[in-house]
C-alpha positions as CSV (number, residue, x, y, z in Angstrom):
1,X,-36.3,-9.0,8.2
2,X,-38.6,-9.2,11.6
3,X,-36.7,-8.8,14.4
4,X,-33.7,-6.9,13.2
5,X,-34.0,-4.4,16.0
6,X,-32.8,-7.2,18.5
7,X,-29.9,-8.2,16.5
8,X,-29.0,-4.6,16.0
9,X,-28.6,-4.0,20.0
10,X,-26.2,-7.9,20.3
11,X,-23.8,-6.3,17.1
12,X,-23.5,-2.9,18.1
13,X,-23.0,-3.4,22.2
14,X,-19.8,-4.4,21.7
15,X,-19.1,-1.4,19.7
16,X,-20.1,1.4,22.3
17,X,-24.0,1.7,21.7
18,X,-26.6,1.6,19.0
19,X,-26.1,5.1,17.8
20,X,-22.5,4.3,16.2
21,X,-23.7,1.9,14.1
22,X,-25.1,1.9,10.4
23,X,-27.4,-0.2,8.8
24,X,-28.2,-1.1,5.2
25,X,-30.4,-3.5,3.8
26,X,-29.8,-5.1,0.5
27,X,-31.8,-6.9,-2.0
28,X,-29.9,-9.1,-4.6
29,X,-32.0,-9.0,-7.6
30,X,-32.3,-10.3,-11.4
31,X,-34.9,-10.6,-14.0
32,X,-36.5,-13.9,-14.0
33,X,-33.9,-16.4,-15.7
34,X,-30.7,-14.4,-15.6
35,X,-27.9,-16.0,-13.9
36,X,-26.2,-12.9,-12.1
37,X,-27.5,-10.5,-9.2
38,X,-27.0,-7.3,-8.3
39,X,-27.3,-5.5,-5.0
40,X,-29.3,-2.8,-5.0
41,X,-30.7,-0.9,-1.2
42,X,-33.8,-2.1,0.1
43,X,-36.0,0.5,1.7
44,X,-36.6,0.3,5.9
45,X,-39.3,-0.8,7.6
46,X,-42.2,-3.8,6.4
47,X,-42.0,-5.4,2.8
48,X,-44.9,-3.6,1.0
49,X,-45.9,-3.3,-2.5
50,X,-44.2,0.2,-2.8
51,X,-40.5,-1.3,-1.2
52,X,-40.7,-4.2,-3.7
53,X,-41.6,-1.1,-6.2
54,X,-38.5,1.0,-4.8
55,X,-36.3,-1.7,-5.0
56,X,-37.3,-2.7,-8.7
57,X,-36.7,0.5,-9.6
58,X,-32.6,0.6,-8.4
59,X,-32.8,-2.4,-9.7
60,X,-33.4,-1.4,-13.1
61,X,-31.3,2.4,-12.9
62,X,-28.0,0.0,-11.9
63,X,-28.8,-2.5,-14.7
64,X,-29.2,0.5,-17.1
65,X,-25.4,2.0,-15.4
66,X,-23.9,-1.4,-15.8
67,X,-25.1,-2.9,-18.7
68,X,-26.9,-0.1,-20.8
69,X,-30.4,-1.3,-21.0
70,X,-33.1,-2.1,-18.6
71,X,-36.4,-3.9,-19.0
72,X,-39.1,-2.3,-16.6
73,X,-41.8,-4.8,-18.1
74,X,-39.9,-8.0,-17.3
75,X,-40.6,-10.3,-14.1
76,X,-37.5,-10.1,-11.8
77,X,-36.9,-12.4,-8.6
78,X,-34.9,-11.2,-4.9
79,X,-32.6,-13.8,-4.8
80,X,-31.2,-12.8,-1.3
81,X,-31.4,-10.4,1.2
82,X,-28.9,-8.8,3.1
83,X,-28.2,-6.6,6.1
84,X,-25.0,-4.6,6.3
85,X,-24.1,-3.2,9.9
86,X,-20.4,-1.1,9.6
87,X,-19.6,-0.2,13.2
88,X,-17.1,2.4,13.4
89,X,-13.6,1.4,15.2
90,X,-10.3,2.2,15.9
91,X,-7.4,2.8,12.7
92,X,-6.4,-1.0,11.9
93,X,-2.2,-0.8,12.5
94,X,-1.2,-4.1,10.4
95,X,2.0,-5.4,11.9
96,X,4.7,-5.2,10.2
97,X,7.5,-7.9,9.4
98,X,10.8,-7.9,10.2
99,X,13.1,-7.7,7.4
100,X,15.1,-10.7,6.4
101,X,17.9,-12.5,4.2
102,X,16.3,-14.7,1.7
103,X,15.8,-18.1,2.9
104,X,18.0,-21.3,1.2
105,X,15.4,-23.4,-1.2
106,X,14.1,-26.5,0.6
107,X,14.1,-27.9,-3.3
108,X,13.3,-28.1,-6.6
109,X,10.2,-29.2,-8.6
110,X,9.3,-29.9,-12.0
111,X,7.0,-27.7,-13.4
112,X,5.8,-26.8,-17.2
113,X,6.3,-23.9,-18.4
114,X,4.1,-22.7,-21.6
115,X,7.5,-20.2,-22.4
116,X,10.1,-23.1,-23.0
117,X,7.4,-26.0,-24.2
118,X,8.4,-28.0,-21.4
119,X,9.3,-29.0,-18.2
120,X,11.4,-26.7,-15.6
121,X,13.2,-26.5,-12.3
122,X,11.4,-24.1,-9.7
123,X,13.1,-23.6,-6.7
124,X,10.4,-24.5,-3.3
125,X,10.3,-22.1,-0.5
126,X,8.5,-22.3,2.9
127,X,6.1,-18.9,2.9
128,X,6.8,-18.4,6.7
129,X,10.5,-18.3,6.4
130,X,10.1,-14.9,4.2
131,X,10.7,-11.5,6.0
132,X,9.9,-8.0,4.8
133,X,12.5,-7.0,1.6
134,X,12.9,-11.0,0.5
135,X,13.2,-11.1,-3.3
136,X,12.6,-13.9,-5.3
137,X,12.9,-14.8,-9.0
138,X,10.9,-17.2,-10.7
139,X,10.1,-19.5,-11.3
140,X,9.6,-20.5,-8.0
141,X,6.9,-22.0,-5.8
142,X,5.9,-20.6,-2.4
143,X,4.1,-23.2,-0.1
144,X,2.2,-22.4,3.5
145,X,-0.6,-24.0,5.4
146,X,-3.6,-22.7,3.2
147,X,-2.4,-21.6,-0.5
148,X,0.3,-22.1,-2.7
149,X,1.8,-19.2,-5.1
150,X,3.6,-20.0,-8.5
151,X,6.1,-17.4,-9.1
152,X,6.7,-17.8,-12.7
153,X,9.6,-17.6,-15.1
154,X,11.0,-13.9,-15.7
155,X,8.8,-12.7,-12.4
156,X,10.5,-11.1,-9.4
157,X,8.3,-11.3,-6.3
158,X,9.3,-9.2,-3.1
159,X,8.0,-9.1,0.5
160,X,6.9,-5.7,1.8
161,X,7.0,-4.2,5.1
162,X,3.7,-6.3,5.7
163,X,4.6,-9.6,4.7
164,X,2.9,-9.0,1.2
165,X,4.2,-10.7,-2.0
166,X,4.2,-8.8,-4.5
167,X,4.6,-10.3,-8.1
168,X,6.0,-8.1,-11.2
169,X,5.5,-10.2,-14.3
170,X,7.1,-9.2,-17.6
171,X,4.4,-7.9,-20.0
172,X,4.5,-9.2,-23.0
173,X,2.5,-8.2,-26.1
């Protein structure tokens, strides 16, 4: 973590000055063998025996808080380190989309559906032709450039006012 104070001064100068922004450093952290981490702060300033001693020591009080034991006496590994810098800025104002009929399907597809043991019709609509207060009932299948969303049978999915689809699935017990 040498030579942080640099990097601090290129992130934050675009932000209006060093004092406005916040630093953390994190540590993800496991006992030897265990295949997930968890973050836990890593004290400032050189790695010494005592901030490896800190840190084992979060380590173990989250462990304990998520998982309800904790084993003091068992080798553990950093498997990452991290540096968080939050910079303060103006209140995000997401656009919002203008409302809109709902579009014509461009088609159908075949799709099975666990409900009726077989294969259905789901209408195919282009994601960018949606506005805000669209409604569609599935099943359905919304396609853009980078993801495609399977509305399913007896699901209604709206647009809000920020081009969000929402999904409401029937619960069933």
């Amino acid at each position: 973590m040498r030579g942080l104070a640099g990097r601090r001064v290129l992130v934050t100068g675009a932000a209006g000055g060093i004092g406005q922004a916040v630093v953390e450093r994190l540590v993800e952290m496991r006992y030897d063998g265990q295949n997930w981490e968890i973050d836990v702060p890593f004290p400032a300033g050189p790695v010494t025996e005592e901030s490896v001693a800190a840190a084992f020591a979060a380590f173990c009080e989250r462990h304990q808080e998520y998982f309800g034991w904790a084993l003091t006496e068992e080798p553990f590994e950093f498997v990452n380190f991290k540096l968080v810098v939050t910079v303060p800025s103006e209140e995000v104002r997401l656009p919002m989309v203008a409302p809109s009929g709902t579009p014509d399907a461009l088609g159908t597809q075949q799709v099975y559906s666990r409900e009726a043991s077989d294969f259905i019709a789901a209408a195919i609509y282009e994601r960018g032709d949606f506005g805000a207060g669209v409604a569609i009932e599935g099943p359905a299948i919304v396609t853009e450039v980078d993801a495609t969303t399977f509305i399913p049978p007896s699901a209604l999915a709206t647009v809000d006012t920020y081009g969000n689809l929402i999904i409401e699935t029937e619960v069933t017990e």
